[in-house]
N, CA, C and O of each residue as an XYZ file, in Angstrom:
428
protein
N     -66.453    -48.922     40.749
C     -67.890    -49.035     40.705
C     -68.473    -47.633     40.593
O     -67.847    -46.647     40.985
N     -69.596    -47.571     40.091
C     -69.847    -46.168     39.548
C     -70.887    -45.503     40.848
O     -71.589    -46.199     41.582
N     -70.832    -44.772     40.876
C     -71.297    -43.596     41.691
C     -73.232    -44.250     41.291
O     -73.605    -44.478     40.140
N     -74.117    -44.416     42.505
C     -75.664    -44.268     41.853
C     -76.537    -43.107     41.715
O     -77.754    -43.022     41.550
N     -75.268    -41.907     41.864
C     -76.346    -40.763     41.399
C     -75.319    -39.367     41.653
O     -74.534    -39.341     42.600
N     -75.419    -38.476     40.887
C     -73.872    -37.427     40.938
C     -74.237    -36.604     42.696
O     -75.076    -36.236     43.519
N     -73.225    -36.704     42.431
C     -72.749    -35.756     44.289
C     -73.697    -34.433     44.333
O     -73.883    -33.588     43.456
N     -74.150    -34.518     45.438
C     -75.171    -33.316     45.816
C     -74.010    -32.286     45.747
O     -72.834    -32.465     46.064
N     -74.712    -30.966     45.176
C     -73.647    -29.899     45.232
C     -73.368    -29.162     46.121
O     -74.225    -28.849     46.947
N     -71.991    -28.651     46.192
C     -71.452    -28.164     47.832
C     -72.645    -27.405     48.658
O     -73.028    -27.852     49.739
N     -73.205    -26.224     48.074
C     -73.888    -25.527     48.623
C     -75.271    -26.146     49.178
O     -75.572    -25.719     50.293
N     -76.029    -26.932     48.695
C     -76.624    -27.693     49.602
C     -76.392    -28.626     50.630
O     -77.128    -28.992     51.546
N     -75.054    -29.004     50.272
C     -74.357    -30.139     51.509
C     -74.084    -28.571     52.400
O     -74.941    -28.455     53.276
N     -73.258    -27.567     52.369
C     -73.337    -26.597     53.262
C     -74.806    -26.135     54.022
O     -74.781    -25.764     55.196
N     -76.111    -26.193     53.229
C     -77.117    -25.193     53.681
C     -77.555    -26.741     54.820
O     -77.541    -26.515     56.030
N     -77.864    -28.006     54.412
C     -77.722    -28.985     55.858
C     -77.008    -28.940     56.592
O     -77.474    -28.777     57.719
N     -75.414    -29.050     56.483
C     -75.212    -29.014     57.699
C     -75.318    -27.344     58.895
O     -75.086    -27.209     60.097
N     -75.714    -26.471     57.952
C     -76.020    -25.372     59.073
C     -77.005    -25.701     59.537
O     -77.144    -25.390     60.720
N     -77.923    -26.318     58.999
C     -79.581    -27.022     59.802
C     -79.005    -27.903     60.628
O     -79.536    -27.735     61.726
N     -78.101    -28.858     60.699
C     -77.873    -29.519     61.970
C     -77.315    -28.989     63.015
O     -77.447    -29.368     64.178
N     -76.340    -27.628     62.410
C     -75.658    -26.962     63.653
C     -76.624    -26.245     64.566
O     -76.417    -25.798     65.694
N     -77.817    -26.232     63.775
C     -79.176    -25.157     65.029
C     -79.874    -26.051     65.309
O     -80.976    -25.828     65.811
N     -79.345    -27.577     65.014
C     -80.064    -28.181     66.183
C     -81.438    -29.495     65.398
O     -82.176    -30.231     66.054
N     -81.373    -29.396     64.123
C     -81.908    -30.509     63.394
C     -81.308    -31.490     63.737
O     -80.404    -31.210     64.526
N     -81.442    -33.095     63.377
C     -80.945    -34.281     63.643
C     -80.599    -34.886     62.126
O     -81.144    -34.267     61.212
N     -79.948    -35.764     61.828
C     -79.568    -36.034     60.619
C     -80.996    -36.510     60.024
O     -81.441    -36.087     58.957
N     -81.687    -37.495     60.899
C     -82.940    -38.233     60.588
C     -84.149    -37.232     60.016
O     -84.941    -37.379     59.085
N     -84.015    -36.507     60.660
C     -84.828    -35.074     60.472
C     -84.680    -34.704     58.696
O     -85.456    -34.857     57.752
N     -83.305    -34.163     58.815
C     -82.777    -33.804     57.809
C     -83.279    -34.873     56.493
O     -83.975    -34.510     55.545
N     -82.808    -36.076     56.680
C     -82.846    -36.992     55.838
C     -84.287    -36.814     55.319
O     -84.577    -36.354     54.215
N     -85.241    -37.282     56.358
C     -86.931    -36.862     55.799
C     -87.307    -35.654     54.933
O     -88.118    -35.735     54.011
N     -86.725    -34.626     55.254
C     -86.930    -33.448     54.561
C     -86.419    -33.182     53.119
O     -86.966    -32.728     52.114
N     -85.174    -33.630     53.387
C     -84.158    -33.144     51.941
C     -83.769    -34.171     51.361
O     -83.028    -33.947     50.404
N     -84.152    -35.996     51.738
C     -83.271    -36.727     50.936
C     -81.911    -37.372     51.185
O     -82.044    -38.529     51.584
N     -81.065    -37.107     51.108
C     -80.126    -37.971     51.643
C     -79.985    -38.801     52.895
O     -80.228    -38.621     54.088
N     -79.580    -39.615     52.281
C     -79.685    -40.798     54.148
C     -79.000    -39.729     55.543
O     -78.305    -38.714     55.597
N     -79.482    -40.394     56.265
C     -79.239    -40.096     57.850
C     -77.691    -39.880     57.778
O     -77.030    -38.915     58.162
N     -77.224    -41.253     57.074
C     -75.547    -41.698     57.257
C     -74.915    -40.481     56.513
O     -74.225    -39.594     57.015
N     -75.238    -40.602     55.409
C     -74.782    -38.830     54.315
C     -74.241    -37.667     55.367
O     -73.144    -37.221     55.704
N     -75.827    -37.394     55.740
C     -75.360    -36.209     55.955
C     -75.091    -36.409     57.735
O     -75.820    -35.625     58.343
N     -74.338    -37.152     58.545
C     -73.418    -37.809     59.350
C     -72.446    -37.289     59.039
O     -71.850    -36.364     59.592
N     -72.077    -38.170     57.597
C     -70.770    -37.747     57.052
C     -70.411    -36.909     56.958
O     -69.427    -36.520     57.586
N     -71.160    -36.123     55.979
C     -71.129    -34.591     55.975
C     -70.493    -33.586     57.059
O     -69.458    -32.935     56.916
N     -71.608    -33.617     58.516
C     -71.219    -33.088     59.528
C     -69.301    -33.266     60.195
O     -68.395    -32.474     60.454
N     -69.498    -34.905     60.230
C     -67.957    -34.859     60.448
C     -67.271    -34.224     59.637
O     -66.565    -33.408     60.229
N     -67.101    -34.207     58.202
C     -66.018    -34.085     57.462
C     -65.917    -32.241     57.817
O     -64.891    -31.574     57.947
N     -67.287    -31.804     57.900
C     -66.799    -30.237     58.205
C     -66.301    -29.853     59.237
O     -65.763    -28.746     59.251
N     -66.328    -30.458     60.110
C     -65.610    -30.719     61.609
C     -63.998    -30.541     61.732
O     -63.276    -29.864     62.463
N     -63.747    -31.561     60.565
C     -62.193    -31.900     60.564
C     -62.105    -31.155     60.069
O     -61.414    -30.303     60.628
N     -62.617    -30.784     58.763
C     -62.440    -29.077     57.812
C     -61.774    -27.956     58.565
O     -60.701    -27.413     58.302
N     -62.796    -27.655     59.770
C     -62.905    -26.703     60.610
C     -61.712    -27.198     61.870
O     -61.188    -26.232     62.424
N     -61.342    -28.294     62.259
C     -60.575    -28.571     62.877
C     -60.881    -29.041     64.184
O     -60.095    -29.245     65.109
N     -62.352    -29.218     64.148
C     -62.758    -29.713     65.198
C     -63.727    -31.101     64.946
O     -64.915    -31.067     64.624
N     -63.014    -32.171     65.149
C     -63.229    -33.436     64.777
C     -64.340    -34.107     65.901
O     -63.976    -34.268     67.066
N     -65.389    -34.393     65.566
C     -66.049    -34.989     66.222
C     -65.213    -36.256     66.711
O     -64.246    -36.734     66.116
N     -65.876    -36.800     68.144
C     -65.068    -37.845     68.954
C     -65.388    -39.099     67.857
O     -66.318    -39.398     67.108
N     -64.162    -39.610     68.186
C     -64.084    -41.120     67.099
C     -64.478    -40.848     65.511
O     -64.985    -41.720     64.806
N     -64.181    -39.558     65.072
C     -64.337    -39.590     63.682
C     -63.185    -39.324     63.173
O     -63.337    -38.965     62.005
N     -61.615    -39.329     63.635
C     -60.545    -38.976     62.874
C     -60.713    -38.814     61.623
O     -61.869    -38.885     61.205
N     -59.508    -38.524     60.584
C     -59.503    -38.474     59.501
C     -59.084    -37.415     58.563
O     -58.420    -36.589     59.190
N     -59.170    -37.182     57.644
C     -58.449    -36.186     56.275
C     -59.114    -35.610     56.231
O     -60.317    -35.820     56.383
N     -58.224    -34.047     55.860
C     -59.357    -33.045     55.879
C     -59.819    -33.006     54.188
O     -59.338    -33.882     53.468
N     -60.683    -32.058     53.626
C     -60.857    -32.228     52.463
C     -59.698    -31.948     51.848
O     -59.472    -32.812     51.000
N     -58.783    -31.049     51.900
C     -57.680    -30.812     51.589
C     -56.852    -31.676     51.569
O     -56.402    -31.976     50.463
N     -56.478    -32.204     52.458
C     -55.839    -33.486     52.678
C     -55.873    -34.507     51.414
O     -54.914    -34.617     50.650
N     -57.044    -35.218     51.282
C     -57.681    -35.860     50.775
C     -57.542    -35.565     49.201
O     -57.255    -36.448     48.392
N     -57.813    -34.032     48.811
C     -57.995    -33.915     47.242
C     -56.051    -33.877     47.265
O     -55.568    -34.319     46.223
N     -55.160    -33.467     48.185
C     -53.506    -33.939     47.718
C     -52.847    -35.168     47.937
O     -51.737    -35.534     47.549
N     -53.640    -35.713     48.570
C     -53.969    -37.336     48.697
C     -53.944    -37.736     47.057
O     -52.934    -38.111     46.461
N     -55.300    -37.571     46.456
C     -55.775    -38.001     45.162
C     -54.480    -37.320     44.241
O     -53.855    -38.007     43.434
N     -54.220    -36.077     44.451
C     -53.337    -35.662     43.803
C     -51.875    -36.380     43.771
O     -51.586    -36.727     42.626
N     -51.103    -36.621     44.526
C     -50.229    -37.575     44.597
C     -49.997    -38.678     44.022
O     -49.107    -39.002     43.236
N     -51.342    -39.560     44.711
C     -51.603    -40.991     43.816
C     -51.306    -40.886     42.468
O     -50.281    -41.458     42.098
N     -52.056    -40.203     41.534
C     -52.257    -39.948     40.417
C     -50.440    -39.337     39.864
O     -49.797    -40.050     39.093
N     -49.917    -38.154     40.329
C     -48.856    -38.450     40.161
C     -47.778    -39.551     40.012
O     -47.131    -39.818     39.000
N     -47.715    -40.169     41.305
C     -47.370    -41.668     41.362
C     -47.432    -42.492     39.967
O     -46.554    -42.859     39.186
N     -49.186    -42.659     39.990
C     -49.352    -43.572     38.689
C     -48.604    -43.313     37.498
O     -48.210    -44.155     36.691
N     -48.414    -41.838     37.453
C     -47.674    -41.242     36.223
C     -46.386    -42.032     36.338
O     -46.204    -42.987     35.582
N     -45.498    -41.692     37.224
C     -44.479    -41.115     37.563
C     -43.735    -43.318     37.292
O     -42.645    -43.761     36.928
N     -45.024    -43.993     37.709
C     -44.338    -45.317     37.810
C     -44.631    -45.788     35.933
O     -43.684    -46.031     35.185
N     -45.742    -45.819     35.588
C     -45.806    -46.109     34.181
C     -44.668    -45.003     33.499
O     -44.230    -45.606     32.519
N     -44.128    -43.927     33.562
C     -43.044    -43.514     32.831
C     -41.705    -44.653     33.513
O     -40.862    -44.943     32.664
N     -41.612    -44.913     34.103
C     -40.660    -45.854     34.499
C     -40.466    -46.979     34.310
O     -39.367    -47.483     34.538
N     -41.741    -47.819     33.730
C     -41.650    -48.380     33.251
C     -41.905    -48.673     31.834
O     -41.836    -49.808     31.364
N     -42.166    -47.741     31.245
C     -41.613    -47.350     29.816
C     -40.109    -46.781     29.465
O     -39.682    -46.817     28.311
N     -39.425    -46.308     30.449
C     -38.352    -46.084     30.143
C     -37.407    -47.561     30.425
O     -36.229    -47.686     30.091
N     -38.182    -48.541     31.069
C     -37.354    -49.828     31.861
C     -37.514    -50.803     30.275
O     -36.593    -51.511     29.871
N     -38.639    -50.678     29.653
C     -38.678    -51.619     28.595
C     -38.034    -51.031     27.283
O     -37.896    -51.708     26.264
N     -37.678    -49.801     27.386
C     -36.985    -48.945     26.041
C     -35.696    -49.444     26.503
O     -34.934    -49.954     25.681
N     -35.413    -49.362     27.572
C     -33.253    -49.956     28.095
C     -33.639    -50.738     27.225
O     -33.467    -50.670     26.008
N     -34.381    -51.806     28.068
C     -34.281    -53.677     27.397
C     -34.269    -53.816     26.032
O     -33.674    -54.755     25.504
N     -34.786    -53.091     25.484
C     -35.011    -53.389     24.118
C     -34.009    -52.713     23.581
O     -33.538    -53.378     22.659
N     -33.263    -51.341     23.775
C     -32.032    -50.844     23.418
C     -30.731    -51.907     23.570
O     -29.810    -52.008     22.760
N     -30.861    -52.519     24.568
C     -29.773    -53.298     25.285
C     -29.923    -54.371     24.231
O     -29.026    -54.291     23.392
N     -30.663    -55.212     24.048
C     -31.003    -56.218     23.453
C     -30.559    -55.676     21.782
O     -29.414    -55.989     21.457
N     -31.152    -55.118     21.028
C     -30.627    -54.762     19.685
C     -28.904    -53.966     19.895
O     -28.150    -53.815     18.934
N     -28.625    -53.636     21.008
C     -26.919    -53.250     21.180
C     -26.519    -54.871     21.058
O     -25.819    -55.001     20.053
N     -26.672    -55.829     21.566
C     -26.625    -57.492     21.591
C     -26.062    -57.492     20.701
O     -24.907    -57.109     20.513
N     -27.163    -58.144     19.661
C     -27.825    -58.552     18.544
C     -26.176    -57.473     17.226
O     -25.464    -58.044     16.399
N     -26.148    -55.921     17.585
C     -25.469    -55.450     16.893
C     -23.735    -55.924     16.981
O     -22.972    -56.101     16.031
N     -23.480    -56.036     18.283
C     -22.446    -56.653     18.283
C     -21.458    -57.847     18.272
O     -20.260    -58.111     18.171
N     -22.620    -58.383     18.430
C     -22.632    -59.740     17.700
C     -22.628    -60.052     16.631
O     -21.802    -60.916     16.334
N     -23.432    -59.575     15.660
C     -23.148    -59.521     14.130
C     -21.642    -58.736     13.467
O     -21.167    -59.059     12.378
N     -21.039    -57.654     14.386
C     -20.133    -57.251     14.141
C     -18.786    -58.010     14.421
O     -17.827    -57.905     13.657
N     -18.764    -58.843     15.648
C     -17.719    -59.899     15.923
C     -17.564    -60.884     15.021
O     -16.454    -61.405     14.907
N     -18.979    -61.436     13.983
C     -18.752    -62.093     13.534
C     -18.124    -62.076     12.380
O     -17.779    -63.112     11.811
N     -17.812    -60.319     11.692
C     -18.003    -60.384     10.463
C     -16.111    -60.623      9.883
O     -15.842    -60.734      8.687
């Protein structure tokens, strides 16, 4: 499902959450700059874990984590569609090896 509007860019997701670290509230924030309350929530946690200090009950991946996370997957995907292109090239090798020696027994 598509994104409803492109990702605020880092440096403004950075210049909020230093406004919450002196003490703004997300709600605050939200009125002023736009993004929901929940956003920039998020926000705050994820720099937390960034930083290594995880707000209570927010576990989770750090950004790092997360972009070798994506990185992996995507490997994976590679790594299984070559496998199974190499699984249907056997079959079909195997199958015309058949087909060849069979015509040769018969001749």
């Amino acid at each position: 499902m598509p994104k409803s509007r492109p990702p605020y860019p880092v440096e403004f997701r950075q210049q909020i959450i230093e406004l919450a670290r002196v003490g703004k509230t997300p709600a605050q924030l939200s009125r002023e700059f736009g993004p929901s309350a929940q956003t920039i929530t998020n926000w705050i946690a994820q720099d937390g874990r960034d930083r290594g200090k995880p707000l209570a009950g927010k576990d989770g991946l750090t950004t790092a984590e997360r972009q070798e996370l994506t990185r992996l997957r995507r490997q994976l995907r590679q790594v299984q569609q070559e496998r199974d292109i190499l699984a249907k090239a056997t079959a079909w090798f195997a199958a015309r090896n058949d087909k060849t020696s069979t015509s040769s027994t018969n001749s």
